[in-house]
C-alpha positions as CSV (number, residue, x, y, z in Angstrom):
1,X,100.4,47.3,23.1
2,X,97.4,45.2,24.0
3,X,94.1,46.9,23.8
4,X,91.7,45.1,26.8
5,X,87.8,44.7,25.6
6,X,88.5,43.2,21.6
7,X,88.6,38.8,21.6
8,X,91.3,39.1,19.3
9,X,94.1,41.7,20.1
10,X,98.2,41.6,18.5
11,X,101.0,43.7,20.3
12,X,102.3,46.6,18.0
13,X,105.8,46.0,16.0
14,X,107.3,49.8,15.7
15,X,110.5,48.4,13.5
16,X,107.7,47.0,10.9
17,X,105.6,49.9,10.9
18,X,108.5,52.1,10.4
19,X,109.6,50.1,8.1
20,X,106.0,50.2,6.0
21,X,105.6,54.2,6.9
22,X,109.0,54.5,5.2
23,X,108.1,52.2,2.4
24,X,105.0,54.2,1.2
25,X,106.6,57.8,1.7
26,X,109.2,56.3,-0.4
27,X,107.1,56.3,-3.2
28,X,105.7,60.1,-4.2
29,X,104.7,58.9,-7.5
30,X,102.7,55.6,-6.3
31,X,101.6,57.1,-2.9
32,X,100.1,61.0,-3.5
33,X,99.3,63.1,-0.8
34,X,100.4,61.3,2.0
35,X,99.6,62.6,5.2
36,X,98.3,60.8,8.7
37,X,95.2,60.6,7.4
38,X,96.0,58.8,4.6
39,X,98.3,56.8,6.3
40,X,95.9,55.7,9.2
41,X,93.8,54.1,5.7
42,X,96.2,52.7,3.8
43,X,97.8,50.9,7.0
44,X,94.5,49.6,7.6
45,X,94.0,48.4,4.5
46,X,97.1,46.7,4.3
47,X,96.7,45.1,7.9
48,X,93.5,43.7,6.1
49,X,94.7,42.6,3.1
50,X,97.6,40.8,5.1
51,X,94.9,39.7,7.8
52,X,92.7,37.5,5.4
53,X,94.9,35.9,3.5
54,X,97.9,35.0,6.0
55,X,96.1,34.6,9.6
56,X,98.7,37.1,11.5
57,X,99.0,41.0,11.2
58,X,101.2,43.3,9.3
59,X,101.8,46.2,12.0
60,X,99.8,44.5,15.2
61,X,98.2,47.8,15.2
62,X,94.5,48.1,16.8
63,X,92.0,49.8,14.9
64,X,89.6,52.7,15.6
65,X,86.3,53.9,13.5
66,X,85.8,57.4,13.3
67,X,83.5,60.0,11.4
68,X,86.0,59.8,8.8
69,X,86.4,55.9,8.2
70,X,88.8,53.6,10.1
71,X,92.0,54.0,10.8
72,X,95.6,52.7,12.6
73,X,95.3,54.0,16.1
74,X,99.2,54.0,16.8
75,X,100.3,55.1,14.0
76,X,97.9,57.9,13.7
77,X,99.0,58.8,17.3
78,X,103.0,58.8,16.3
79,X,102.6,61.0,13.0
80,X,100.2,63.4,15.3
81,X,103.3,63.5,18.0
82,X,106.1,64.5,15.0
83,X,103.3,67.0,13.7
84,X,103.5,68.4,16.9
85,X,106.9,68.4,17.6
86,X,107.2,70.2,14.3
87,X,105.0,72.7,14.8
88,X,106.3,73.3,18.5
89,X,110.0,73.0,17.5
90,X,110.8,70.1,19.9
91,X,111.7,66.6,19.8
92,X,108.9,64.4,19.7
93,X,108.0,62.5,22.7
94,X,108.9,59.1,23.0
95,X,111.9,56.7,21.3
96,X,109.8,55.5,19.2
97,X,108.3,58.9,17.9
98,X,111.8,60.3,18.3
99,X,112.8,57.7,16.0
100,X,109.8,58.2,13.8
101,X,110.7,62.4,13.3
102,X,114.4,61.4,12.1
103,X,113.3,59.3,9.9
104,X,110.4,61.8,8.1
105,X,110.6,64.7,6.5
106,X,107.3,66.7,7.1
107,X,106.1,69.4,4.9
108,X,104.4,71.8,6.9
109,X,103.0,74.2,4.1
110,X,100.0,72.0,4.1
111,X,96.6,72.5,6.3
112,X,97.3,68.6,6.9
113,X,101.0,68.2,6.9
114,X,102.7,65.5,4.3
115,X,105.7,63.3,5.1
116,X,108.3,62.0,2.7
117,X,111.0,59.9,3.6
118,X,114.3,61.4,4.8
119,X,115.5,57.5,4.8
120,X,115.1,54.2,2.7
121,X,113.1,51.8,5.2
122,X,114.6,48.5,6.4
123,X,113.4,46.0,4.4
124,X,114.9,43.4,6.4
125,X,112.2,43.7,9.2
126,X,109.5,42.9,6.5
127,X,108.6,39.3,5.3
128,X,107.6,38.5,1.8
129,X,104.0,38.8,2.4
130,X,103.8,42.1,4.3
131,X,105.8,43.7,1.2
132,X,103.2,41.9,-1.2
133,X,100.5,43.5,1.1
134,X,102.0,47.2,0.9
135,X,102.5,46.4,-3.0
136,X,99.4,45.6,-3.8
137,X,97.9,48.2,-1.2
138,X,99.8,50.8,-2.7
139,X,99.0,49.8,-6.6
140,X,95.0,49.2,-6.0
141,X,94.8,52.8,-3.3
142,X,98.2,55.0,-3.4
143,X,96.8,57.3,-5.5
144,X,93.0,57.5,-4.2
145,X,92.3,60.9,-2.6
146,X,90.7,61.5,0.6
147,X,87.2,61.4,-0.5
148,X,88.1,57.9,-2.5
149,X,89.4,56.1,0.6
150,X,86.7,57.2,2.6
151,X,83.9,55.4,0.5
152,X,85.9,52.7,0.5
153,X,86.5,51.9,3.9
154,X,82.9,53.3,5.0
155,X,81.4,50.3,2.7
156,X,84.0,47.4,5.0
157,X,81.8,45.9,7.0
158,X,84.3,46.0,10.1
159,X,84.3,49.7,10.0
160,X,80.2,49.6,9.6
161,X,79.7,47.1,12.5
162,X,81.9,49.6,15.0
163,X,80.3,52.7,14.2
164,X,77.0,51.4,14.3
165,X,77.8,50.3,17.7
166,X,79.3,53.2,19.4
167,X,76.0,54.8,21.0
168,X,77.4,58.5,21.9
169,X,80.8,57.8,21.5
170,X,82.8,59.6,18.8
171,X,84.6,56.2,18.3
172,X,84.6,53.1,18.6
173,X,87.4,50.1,18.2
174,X,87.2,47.9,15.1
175,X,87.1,44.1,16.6
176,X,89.9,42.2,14.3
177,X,87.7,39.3,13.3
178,X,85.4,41.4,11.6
179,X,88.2,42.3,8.9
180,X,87.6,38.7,8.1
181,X,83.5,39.7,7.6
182,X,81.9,39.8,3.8
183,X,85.9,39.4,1.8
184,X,85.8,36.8,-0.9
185,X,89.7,37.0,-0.8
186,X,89.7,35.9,2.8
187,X,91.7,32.4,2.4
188,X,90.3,28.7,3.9
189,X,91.8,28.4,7.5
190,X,93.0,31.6,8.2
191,X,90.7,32.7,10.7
192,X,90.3,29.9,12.4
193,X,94.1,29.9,12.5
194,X,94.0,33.5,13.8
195,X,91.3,32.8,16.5
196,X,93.3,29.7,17.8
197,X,96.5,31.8,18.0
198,X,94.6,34.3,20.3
199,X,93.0,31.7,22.4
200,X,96.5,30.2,23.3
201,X,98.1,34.0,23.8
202,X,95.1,34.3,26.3
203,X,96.0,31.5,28.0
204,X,99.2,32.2,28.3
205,X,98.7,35.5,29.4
206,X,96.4,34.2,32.1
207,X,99.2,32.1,34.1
Protein backbone atom coordinates (compact mmCIF):
# COMPACT_ATOMS: atom_id res chain seq x y z
CA UNK A 1 0.00 0.00 0.00
CA UNK A 2 1.40 3.41 -1.01
CA UNK A 3 0.00 6.31 0.86
CA UNK A 4 0.09 9.55 -1.96
CA UNK A 5 1.03 13.14 -0.10
CA UNK A 6 4.24 11.72 2.42
CA UNK A 7 8.12 12.20 0.31
CA UNK A 8 8.92 9.02 1.68
CA UNK A 9 6.38 6.15 1.51
CA UNK A 10 7.16 1.89 1.72
CA UNK A 11 4.53 -0.72 0.45
CA UNK A 12 3.08 -2.84 3.50
CA UNK A 13 4.59 -6.61 3.98
CA UNK A 14 1.48 -8.65 5.52
CA UNK A 15 3.75 -11.99 5.96
CA UNK A 16 6.20 -9.78 8.19
CA UNK A 17 3.67 -8.05 10.13
CA UNK A 18 2.06 -11.33 10.79
CA UNK A 19 4.89 -12.65 11.55
CA UNK A 20 5.81 -9.61 14.26
CA UNK A 21 1.85 -9.59 15.50
CA UNK A 22 2.51 -13.29 16.19
CA UNK A 23 5.84 -12.70 17.73
CA UNK A 24 4.70 -10.30 20.42
CA UNK A 25 1.30 -12.14 21.28
CA UNK A 26 3.64 -15.00 21.68
CA UNK A 27 5.04 -13.55 24.60
CA UNK A 28 2.17 -12.93 27.61
CA UNK A 29 4.83 -12.55 30.07
CA UNK A 30 7.08 -9.91 28.06
CA UNK A 31 4.18 -8.34 26.17
CA UNK A 32 1.05 -7.49 28.88
CA UNK A 33 -2.14 -6.40 27.78
CA UNK A 34 -1.91 -6.60 24.33
CA UNK A 35 -4.65 -5.30 22.49
CA UNK A 36 -4.78 -2.95 19.06
CA UNK A 37 -3.93 -0.22 20.85
CA UNK A 38 -1.01 -1.44 22.10
CA UNK A 39 -0.09 -2.98 19.14
CA UNK A 40 -0.51 0.14 16.81
CA UNK A 41 2.53 1.57 19.58
CA UNK A 42 4.71 -1.02 19.81
CA UNK A 43 4.68 -1.60 15.92
CA UNK A 44 5.49 1.96 15.65
CA UNK A 45 8.10 1.85 17.82
CA UNK A 46 9.70 -0.93 16.44
CA UNK A 47 9.31 0.40 12.75
CA UNK A 48 11.46 3.31 14.42
CA UNK A 49 13.89 1.59 16.12
CA UNK A 50 14.43 -0.44 12.77
CA UNK A 51 14.07 2.91 10.70
CA UNK A 52 17.11 4.73 12.28
CA UNK A 53 19.49 2.37 12.55
CA UNK A 54 19.08 0.17 9.22
CA UNK A 55 17.64 2.78 6.54
CA UNK A 56 14.54 0.38 5.44
CA UNK A 57 11.27 -0.49 7.43
CA UNK A 58 10.26 -3.35 9.46
CA UNK A 59 6.40 -3.71 8.43
CA UNK A 60 6.29 -0.84 5.40
CA UNK A 61 3.42 0.27 7.45
CA UNK A 62 2.31 4.17 7.22
CA UNK A 63 1.81 5.96 10.28
CA UNK A 64 -1.12 8.01 11.66
CA UNK A 65 -1.16 10.65 14.88
CA UNK A 66 -4.12 10.55 16.79
CA UNK A 67 -5.37 12.03 20.25
CA UNK A 68 -3.95 9.06 21.71
CA UNK A 69 -0.29 9.00 20.29
CA UNK A 70 0.77 7.47 16.97
CA UNK A 71 0.19 4.43 15.69
CA UNK A 72 0.43 1.62 12.65
CA UNK A 73 -2.45 2.55 10.33
CA UNK A 74 -2.79 -1.11 8.77
CA UNK A 75 -2.38 -2.98 11.34
CA UNK A 76 -4.62 -1.05 13.55
CA UNK A 77 -7.23 -1.42 10.66
CA UNK A 78 -6.68 -5.49 10.47
CA UNK A 79 -6.98 -6.20 14.36
CA UNK A 80 -10.20 -3.62 14.20
CA UNK A 81 -11.64 -6.06 11.13
CA UNK A 82 -11.01 -9.50 13.36
CA UNK A 83 -12.65 -7.47 16.41
CA UNK A 84 -15.36 -7.15 14.33
CA UNK A 85 -15.75 -10.23 12.81
CA UNK A 86 -15.67 -11.53 16.41
CA UNK A 87 -18.13 -9.56 17.70
CA UNK A 88 -20.46 -10.13 14.57
CA UNK A 89 -19.68 -13.89 14.23
CA UNK A 90 -18.34 -13.70 10.66
CA UNK A 91 -15.22 -14.10 8.92
CA UNK A 92 -13.24 -11.19 8.67
CA UNK A 93 -12.99 -9.35 5.49
CA UNK A 94 -10.27 -9.68 3.38
CA UNK A 95 -7.32 -12.67 2.91
CA UNK A 96 -5.25 -11.01 4.62
CA UNK A 97 -7.55 -10.21 7.68
CA UNK A 98 -9.00 -13.73 7.18
CA UNK A 99 -5.58 -14.91 7.59
CA UNK A 100 -4.90 -12.57 10.48
CA UNK A 101 -8.36 -14.12 12.56
CA UNK A 102 -6.92 -17.85 12.19
CA UNK A 103 -4.02 -16.96 13.39
CA UNK A 104 -5.26 -14.92 16.82
CA UNK A 105 -7.06 -15.84 19.46
CA UNK A 106 -9.07 -12.81 20.76
CA UNK A 107 -10.43 -12.50 24.19
CA UNK A 108 -13.44 -10.65 24.08
CA UNK A 109 -14.18 -10.32 27.97
CA UNK A 110 -12.25 -7.13 27.69
CA UNK A 111 -13.80 -3.37 27.01
CA UNK A 112 -10.72 -3.47 24.50
CA UNK A 113 -10.35 -6.96 23.25
CA UNK A 114 -6.67 -8.78 23.75
CA UNK A 115 -5.18 -11.29 21.27
CA UNK A 116 -2.82 -14.11 22.02
CA UNK A 117 -1.41 -16.26 19.56
CA UNK A 118 -3.34 -19.34 18.38
CA UNK A 119 0.06 -20.03 16.24
CA UNK A 120 3.98 -19.67 16.55
CA UNK A 121 4.88 -16.88 13.85
CA UNK A 122 7.13 -17.57 10.87
CA UNK A 123 10.30 -16.55 11.71
CA UNK A 124 11.63 -17.26 8.35
CA UNK A 125 9.92 -14.03 6.93
CA UNK A 126 11.93 -11.91 9.52
CA UNK A 127 15.74 -10.88 9.06
CA UNK A 128 18.10 -10.59 11.88
CA UNK A 129 17.53 -7.01 12.52
CA UNK A 130 13.72 -6.86 12.51
CA UNK A 131 13.90 -9.69 15.31
CA UNK A 132 16.60 -7.45 17.18
CA UNK A 133 14.06 -4.56 16.66
CA UNK A 134 10.89 -6.57 18.23
CA UNK A 135 13.49 -7.83 21.00
CA UNK A 136 14.60 -4.90 22.12
CA UNK A 137 11.08 -3.16 21.56
CA UNK A 138 9.58 -5.71 23.53
CA UNK A 139 12.32 -5.71 26.58
CA UNK A 140 12.52 -1.61 26.85
CA UNK A 141 8.09 -1.31 26.22
CA UNK A 142 6.21 -4.87 26.44
CA UNK A 143 5.23 -4.26 29.73
CA UNK A 144 4.38 -0.40 29.70
CA UNK A 145 0.61 0.26 30.15
CA UNK A 146 -1.39 2.43 28.14
CA UNK A 147 -0.83 5.59 29.90
CA UNK A 148 3.21 4.68 29.78
CA UNK A 149 3.27 4.36 25.91
CA UNK A 150 1.30 7.32 25.56
CA UNK A 151 3.90 9.75 27.20
CA UNK A 152 6.26 8.19 25.41
CA UNK A 153 5.35 8.50 21.96
CA UNK A 154 3.60 12.03 22.65
CA UNK A 155 7.32 13.36 23.52
CA UNK A 156 8.70 11.74 19.60
CA UNK A 157 9.05 14.54 17.79
CA UNK A 158 7.44 12.80 14.55
CA UNK A 159 4.24 12.33 16.36
CA UNK A 160 4.53 16.21 17.72
CA UNK A 161 5.26 17.60 14.28
CA UNK A 162 1.91 15.75 12.74
CA UNK A 163 -0.42 16.70 15.30
CA UNK A 164 0.64 20.05 15.46
CA UNK A 165 0.00 20.23 11.87
CA UNK A 166 -3.45 18.77 11.37
CA UNK A 167 -5.60 22.12 11.62
CA UNK A 168 -9.27 20.50 12.33
CA UNK A 169 -8.43 17.27 11.38
CA UNK A 170 -8.70 14.50 13.96
CA UNK A 171 -5.54 13.07 12.34
CA UNK A 172 -2.86 13.48 10.65
CA UNK A 173 -0.12 11.09 8.87
CA UNK A 174 3.34 10.90 10.43
CA UNK A 175 5.93 11.83 7.40
CA UNK A 176 8.71 8.88 7.71
CA UNK A 177 11.73 11.15 7.74
CA UNK A 178 10.66 12.63 10.81
CA UNK A 179 11.23 9.28 12.76
CA UNK A 180 14.74 10.16 11.90
CA UNK A 181 14.19 13.78 13.89
CA UNK A 182 15.85 14.47 17.52
CA UNK A 183 17.21 10.26 17.97
CA UNK A 184 20.77 10.03 19.06
CA UNK A 185 20.60 6.23 18.08
CA UNK A 186 19.83 7.24 14.54
CA UNK A 187 23.11 5.71 12.64
CA UNK A 188 25.57 7.89 10.11
CA UNK A 189 24.09 7.32 6.43
CA UNK A 190 20.93 5.85 7.10
CA UNK A 191 18.75 8.47 6.14
CA UNK A 192 20.31 9.61 3.42
CA UNK A 193 20.30 6.01 2.41
CA UNK A 194 16.56 5.91 2.92
CA UNK A 195 15.88 9.20 1.11
CA UNK A 196 17.91 7.97 -2.01
CA UNK A 197 15.97 4.69 -2.01
CA UNK A 198 12.68 6.67 -2.29
CA UNK A 199 13.95 9.08 -4.85
CA UNK A 200 14.85 6.13 -7.21
CA UNK A 201 11.25 4.20 -6.28
CA UNK A 202 9.79 7.58 -7.42
CA UNK A 203 11.39 7.47 -10.40
CA UNK A 204 10.65 4.33 -11.21
CA UNK A 205 7.22 4.65 -10.51
CA UNK A 206 7.07 7.64 -12.73
CA UNK A 207 7.90 5.69 -16.21
Amino acid sequence: MLVVGLAVTFVFNFEKALAAILYLTSKPDLVTAFDKYKAGKLVFLAEKYHLVRYGHPLLGDYYKAFKNGPAAQTVIDLLQNVIDAHREGRPAKGANAQRLMAALKVDMSWENPRFSAAEPPNMRVLSASEVEALDQIIALHGKKTFYELYVLTHGMAAYQKAWAKRGRKTTASIRIEDFFEDDSDAASGTFEEMMENAAIRRAFAAK
